[in-house]
N, C-alpha and C positions, 0 to 999 in steps of 0.2 A: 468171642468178640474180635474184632479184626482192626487193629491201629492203623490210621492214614498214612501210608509211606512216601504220599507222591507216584506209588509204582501200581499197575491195573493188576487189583487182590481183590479175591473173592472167598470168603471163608480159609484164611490159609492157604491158598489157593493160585498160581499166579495166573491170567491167563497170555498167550504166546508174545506180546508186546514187553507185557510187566516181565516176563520170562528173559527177555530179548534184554535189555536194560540190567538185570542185574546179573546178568552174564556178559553185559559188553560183546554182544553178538547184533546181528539185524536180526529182523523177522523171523526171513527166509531158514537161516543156518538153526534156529531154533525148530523149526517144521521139518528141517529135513534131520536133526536128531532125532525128532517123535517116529520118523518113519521108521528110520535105520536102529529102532527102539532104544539106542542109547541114555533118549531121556523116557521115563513114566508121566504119560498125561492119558485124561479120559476127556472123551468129546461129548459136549451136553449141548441140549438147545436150550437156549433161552429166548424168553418173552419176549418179542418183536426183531430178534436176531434169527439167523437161521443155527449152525452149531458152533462153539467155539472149544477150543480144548483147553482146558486147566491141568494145571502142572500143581502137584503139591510142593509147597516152600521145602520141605525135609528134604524129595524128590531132586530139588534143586541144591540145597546145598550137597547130597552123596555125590551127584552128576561134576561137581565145582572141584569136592578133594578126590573123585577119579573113584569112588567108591563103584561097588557091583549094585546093580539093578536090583529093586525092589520088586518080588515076585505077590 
């Protein structure tokens, strides 16, 4: 179950906004750590969207205290 934070979650899940927000980053600098794989996110489609990438909350806090990437 996933508690309302105000922040865009999706099973634990952030996707790159909600991402953006609790890193105090924009958009932008959040998609460009996905590329530079520094953050872990998987891209899914969803119903009536085209793809979006979700980032895992965990995924986010390692990335915050500078931890190594989730393989």
């Amino acid at each position: 179950m996933t508690v309302s934070t105000g922040l865009d979650m999706i099973d634990e899940k952030y996707t790159v906004r909600g991402a953006a927000q609790v890193l105090d980053v924009v958009t932008e600098t959040v998609r460009r750590y996905i590329r530079e794989g520094s953050l872990q996110a998987e891209k899914i489609r969803v119903k009536g969207k085209k793809e979006v990438w979700l980032i895992d909350a965990a995924d986010i806090e390692r990335f915050r205290n500078g931890g190594a990437k989730r393989k």
